[in-house]
C-alpha positions, 0 to 999 in steps of 0.5 A: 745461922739457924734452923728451918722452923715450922710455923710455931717453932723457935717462938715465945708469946710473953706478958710484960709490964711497963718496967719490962717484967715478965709476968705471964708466958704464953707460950715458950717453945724453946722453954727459956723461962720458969713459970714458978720464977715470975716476975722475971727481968726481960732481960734475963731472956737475952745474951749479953751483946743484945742488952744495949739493942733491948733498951733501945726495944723498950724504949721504943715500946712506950714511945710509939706502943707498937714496934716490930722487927727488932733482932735480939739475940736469945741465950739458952742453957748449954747452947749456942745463942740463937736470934730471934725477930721480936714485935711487941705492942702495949695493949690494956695497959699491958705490954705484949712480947712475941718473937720467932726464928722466922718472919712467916712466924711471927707474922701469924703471930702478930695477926692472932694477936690483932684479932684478939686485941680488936675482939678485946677492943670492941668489948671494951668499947660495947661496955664504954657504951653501955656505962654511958647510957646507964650514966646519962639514965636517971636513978642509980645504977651503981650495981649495974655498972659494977656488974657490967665492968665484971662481965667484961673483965670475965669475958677479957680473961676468957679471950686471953684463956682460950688464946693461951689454950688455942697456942699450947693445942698449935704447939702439940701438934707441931711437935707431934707432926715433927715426930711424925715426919722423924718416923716417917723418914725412918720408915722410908729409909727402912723400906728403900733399903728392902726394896733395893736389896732383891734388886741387887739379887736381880743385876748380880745373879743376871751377871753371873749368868751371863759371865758363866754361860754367855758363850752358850746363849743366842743375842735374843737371850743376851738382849734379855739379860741386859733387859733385866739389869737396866730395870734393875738398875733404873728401879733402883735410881727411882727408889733413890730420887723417890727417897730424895723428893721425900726428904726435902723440906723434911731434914731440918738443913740449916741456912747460910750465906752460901756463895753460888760460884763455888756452887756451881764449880762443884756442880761443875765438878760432877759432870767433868766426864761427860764435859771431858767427853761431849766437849759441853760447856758450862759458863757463868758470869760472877754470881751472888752471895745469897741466903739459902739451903745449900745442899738443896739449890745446888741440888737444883743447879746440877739438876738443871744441868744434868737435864741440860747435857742429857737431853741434848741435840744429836751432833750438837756440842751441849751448851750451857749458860747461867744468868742471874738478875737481882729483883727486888724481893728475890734473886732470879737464876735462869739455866739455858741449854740448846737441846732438843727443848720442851713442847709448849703443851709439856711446860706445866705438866714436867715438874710433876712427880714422874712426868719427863721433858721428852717422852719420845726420848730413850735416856735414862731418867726418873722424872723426879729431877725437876719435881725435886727443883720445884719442891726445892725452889717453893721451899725458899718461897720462889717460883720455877717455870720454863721457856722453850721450843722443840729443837732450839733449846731450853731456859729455865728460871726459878726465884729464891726469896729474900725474905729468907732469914739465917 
């Protein structure tokens, strides 16, 4: 199981020799190696049960002089192993070693990489060029060719210098982004906690009011007092889905196998009252075992089905049916009610922050529901849209990747 990383967390950018001797480090995000000990073994990097796999990854290296997607296994001081996916390609008579906890990672990396080994192809070609012409002149042109295999060399190191500076500058501001995000969530908890307390000042004294002096106020009053607690009390539910939608993709939640079944009982759980008193059904066939934030996409089930039992039709018992369907690079869930449905015209428009299925309806809700299931369901790389039509219900469908690692 591992961390959700940012672009370049979790990542190492190392030089190697052909006897898989570490003799430059790039970068080292988890700073596993000592600059002052290289040369170092490669395999001084590695857990022991991924020794016999890290042979067959060299071996390979100078077999094919490129391979990719090899998973080793990392140790850290005082740490638990994490796993890592490593590429590595042999380059000016050098090996290169790159490696990251998540595959959009190290495929940034590997692309930097090519854009640098192409630049430094064509200057090795220009220079092959070069010196083939001053061969193919008359007269001795020794100290030309020196010269020319120094200025290629120099513009070499430059290319590898401002690699290596471009790398610490990403590394920098990653870090700085995530304390950035740190603060950022401390402020928002700091701010909701103040804005929630005169709301609470608000429901108790209106309570109090009516509780002492109901028998002395006329129904417009009253009416007035409820007014003020459900603002109160709807504030303070946006307040709390406001802090929620913030928070996804921000909080670090880790990966896993995570069995949908015992998802959807626990969704299932949340909503018994309402299901013990509509009658409503929820039924699912056997679901899969898929890698993915759990707290998060059962967050986005019971959001689903929250929707689904509030916004149902009058005199109709609520109906609720989860499929899924296995595609080739991702897993399909769908969510179909028979309630009052979406307007055509509202499909795009409902997973925006604030804007709600059904303008026309008086339930209570932020319309943050579905912004969250979309920032959620993009967060696993998928999609989430709608199928609908007034009065005859809703399906809705979102994708999670599998591309996702644990």
């Amino acid at each position: 199981m591992r961390k959700k990383n940012n672009n370049t967390e979790n990542s190492l950018y190392l030089i190697c020799d052909h006897n898989a001797k570490i003799t430059e480090v790039l970068f080292d995000d988890l700073k596993l190696i000592s600059k002052d000990k290289l040369p170092s073994e490669f395999s001084n990097l590695l857990d022991k049960e991924s020794f016999a796999k890290a042979a067959d990854f060299w071996e390979e290296i100078l077999k094919r002089e490129f391979v990719t997607d090899y998973e080793l296994l990392v140790k850290r001081k005082k740490k638990e192993s994490i796993p890592l996916k490593f590429s590595a390609g042999i380059f000016s008579n050098r090996v290169w070693v790159m490696a990251a906890s998540r595959d959009a990672a190290l495929e940034s990396m590997l692309k930097e990489m090519m854009l640098i080994n192409n630049e430094q192809q064509n200057l090795i070609r220009t220079a092959e060029k070069k010196l083939s012409r001053l061969k193919s002149e008359p007269g001795d042109h020794q100290i030309d060719l020196y010269d020319e295999i120094t200025r290629v060399n120099n513009e070499l190191v430059n290319t590898q210098r401002n690699l290596i500076k471009k790398n610490e500058e990403v590394l920098k501001l990653n870090k700085q982004l995530r304390k950035s995000n740190e603060e950022l969530e401390h402020f928002a908890y700091a701010v909701s906690h103040d804005l929630k307390e005169p709301l609470r000042m608000v429901r108790s004294f209106m309570k109090l009011l009516e509780n002492k002096y109901g028998d002395q106020l006329d129904e417009k009053a009253t009416k007035y007092i409820n007014f003020a607690v459900d603002g109160a009390e709807r504030m303070s539910l946006l307040i709390d889905d406001l802090l929620e939608y913030s928070r996804v993709g921000r909080q670090g939640e880790s990966l896993q196998e995570t069995d949908l079944n015992i998802v959807l009982e626990s969704v299932k759980g949340l909503h018994e009252s309402t299901i013990e008193t509509t009658g409503a059904s929820i039924e699912w066939s056997e679901m899969p075992t898929i890698i993915c934030e759990k707290i998060h996409i059962q967050q986005v089930f019971n959001n689903l089905v929250s929707n689904s039992l509030k916004y149902n039709l009058e005199n109709t018992v609520p109906k609720i049916e989860i499929t899924f369907e296995e595609q080739p690079g991702s897993w399909k869930f769908s969510v179909k009610d028979n309630g009052i449905g979406v307007d055509p015209d509202n499909y795009s428009v409902i997973f925006d922050l604030f804007r709600r299925a059904d303008y026309k309806s008086d339930k209570s809700g932020s319309g943050i529901g579905l912004a969250i299931c979309k920032k959620v369901v993009q967060q696993h790389q998928g999609e989430i849209w709608v199928e609908s039509k007034k009065d005859e219900g809703s399906t809705f469908h979102f994708t999670i990747s599998k591309k996702l690692q644990s």
